[in-house]
C-alpha positions in Angstrom: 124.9 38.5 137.7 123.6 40.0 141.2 124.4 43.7 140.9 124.0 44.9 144.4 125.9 43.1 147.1 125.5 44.6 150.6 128.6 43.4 152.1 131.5 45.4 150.0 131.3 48.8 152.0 133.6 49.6 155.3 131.5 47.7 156.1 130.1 48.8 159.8 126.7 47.9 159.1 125.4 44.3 160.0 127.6 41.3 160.1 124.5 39.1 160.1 120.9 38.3 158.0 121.1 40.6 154.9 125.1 41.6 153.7 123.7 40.1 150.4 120.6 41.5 149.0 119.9 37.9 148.1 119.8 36.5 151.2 117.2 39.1 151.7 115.2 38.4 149.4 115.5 34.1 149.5 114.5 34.0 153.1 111.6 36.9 152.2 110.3 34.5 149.8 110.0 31.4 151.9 108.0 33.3 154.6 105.5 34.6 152.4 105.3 32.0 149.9 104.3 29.6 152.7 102.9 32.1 155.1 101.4 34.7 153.2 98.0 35.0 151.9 98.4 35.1 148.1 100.5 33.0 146.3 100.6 35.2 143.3 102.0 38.3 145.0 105.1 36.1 146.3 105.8 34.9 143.0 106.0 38.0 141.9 108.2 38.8 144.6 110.4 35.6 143.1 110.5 37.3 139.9 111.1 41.1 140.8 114.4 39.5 142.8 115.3 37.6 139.3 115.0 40.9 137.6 117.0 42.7 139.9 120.0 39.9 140.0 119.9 40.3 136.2 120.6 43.7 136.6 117.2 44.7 135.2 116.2 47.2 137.7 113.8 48.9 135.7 111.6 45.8 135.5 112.1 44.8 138.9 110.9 48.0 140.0 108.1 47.7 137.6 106.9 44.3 139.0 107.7 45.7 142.9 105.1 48.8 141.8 102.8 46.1 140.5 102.8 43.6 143.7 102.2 47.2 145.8 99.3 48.1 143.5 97.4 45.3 143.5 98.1 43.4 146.4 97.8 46.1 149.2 96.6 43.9 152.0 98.8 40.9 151.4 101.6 40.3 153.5 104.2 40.3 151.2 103.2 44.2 150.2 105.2 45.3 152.8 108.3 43.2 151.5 108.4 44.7 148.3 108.3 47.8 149.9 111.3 46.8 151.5 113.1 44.9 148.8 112.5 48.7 146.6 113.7 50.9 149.6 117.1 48.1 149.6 117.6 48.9 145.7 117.2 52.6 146.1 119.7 52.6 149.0 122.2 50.9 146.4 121.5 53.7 144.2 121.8 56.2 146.4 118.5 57.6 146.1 118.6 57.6 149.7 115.3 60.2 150.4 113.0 57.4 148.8 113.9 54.5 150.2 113.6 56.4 154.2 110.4 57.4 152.7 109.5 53.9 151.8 111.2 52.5 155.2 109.2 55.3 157.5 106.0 54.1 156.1 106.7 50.5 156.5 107.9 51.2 160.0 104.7 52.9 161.2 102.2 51.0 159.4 104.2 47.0 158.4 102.3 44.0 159.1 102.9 41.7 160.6 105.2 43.4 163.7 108.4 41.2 162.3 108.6 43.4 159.2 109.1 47.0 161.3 112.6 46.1 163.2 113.6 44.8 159.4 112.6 48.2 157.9 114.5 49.8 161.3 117.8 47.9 160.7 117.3 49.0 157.2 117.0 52.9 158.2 120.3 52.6 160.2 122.1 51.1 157.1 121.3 53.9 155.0 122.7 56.3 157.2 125.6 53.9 157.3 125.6 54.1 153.2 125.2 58.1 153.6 128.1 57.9 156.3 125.6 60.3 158.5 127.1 58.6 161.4 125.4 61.0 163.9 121.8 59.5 162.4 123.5 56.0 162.1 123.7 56.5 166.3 120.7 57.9 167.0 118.8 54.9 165.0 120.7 52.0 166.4 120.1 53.2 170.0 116.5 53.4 168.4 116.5 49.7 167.5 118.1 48.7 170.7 115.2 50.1 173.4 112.7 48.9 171.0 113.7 45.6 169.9 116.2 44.5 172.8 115.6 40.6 171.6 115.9 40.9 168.5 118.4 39.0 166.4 119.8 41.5 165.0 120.1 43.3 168.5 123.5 41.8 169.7 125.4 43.3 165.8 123.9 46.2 165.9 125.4 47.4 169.6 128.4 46.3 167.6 127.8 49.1 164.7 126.9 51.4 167.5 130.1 51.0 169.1 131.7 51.7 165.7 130.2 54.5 164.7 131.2 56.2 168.2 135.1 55.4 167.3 134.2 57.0 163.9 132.4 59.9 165.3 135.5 60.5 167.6 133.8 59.2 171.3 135.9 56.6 172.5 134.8 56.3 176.0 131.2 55.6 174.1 132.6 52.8 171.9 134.5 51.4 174.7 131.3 51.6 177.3 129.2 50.1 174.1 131.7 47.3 173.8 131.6 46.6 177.7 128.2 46.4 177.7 127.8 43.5 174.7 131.0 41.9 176.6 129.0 41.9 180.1 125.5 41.7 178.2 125.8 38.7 176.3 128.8 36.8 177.5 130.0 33.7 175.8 128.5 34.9 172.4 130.1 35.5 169.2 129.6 39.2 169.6 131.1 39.2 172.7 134.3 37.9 171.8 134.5 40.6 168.7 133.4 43.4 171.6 136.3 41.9 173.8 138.9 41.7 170.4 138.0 45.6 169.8 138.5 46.7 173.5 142.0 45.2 173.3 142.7 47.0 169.9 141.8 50.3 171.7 143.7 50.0 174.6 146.4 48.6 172.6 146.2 51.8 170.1 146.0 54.1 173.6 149.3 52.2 175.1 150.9 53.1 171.5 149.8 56.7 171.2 
């Protein structure tokens, strides 16, 4: 039984990649398993994720400690690093994971696990409903990683947690901008959906 499902809350954060904490975690594995340098350290990545479905979270921590510990210059170190900060998000132990997430962000390798630990950051403000941080790090994650994949969702979130915060001519210049920006994209047809709600919400009130 998978205990922690990503995709239950209000949910503003990320439409795409990791909702589920599984989906995390399967796509983790095939990139190190067949890209990473140690074959052992991945398995136990296979196994933490086993433990943590169960709803054994004190082993799976264990065996995340363990893959940290002894495999500190394998790739998939920096994985379990992120796999821990995810579970500690879900228990609301937020000050550890941003710990866990600031270290991987400075130091990760390769560069394709830092903008995973920089979504990451902005969903736990999104969790801790800090909506003012929640802005500040997707506008982060947008200078820095404008190609990203998760780029195009998360000017999406950015527009929401403007409505939330109470700026609407933010949300509404946010939702131009992914309408204008990528045009003919999924996202842009949401951006365009939202903009009519708005003014339709602005003709009512």
């Amino acid at each position: 039984m998978a205990v922690f499902n990503l995709g239950s809350k209000v949910k503003i954060f990320i439409v795409v990649a990791f909702l589920n904490i599984g989906l995390i975690f399967a796509g983790a594995f095939i990139y190190f398993k067949f890209k990473g340098n140690n074959k052992m350290s991945s398995n136990k990545l296979s196994e933490a994720y086993t433990s943590f479905a169960r709803g054994d979270i004190r082993n799976g921590f264990t065996i995340i400690d363990e893959v940290i510990a002894r495999f500190p210059k394998t790739l998939a170190v920096y994985q379990a690093r992120l796999i821990k900060a995810d579970i500690l998000i879900e228990m609301h132990r937020y000050e550890e994971a941003l710990r866990i997430l600031e270290e991987v962000l400075n130091n990760g390798k390769p560069k394709i696990i830092k903008p995973l630990a920089s979504s990451r950051i902005i969903y736990l403000y999104d969790s801790k409903k800090d909506y003012s941080k929640a802005i500040l790090a997707s506008s982060r994650f947008i200078k820095k990683y404008p190609d990203h994949f998760l780029t195009k969702d998360i000017y999406l979130n950015l527009a929401e947690y403007y409505l939330i915060s109470g700026s609407k001519n933010d949300a509404i210049r946010v939702f131009n901008e992914v309408a204008i920006k990528f045009s003919n994209t999924r996202e842009a047809e949401k951006a365009r959906n939202r903009l009519n709600n708005i003014n339709k919400l602005h003709r009512k009130g």
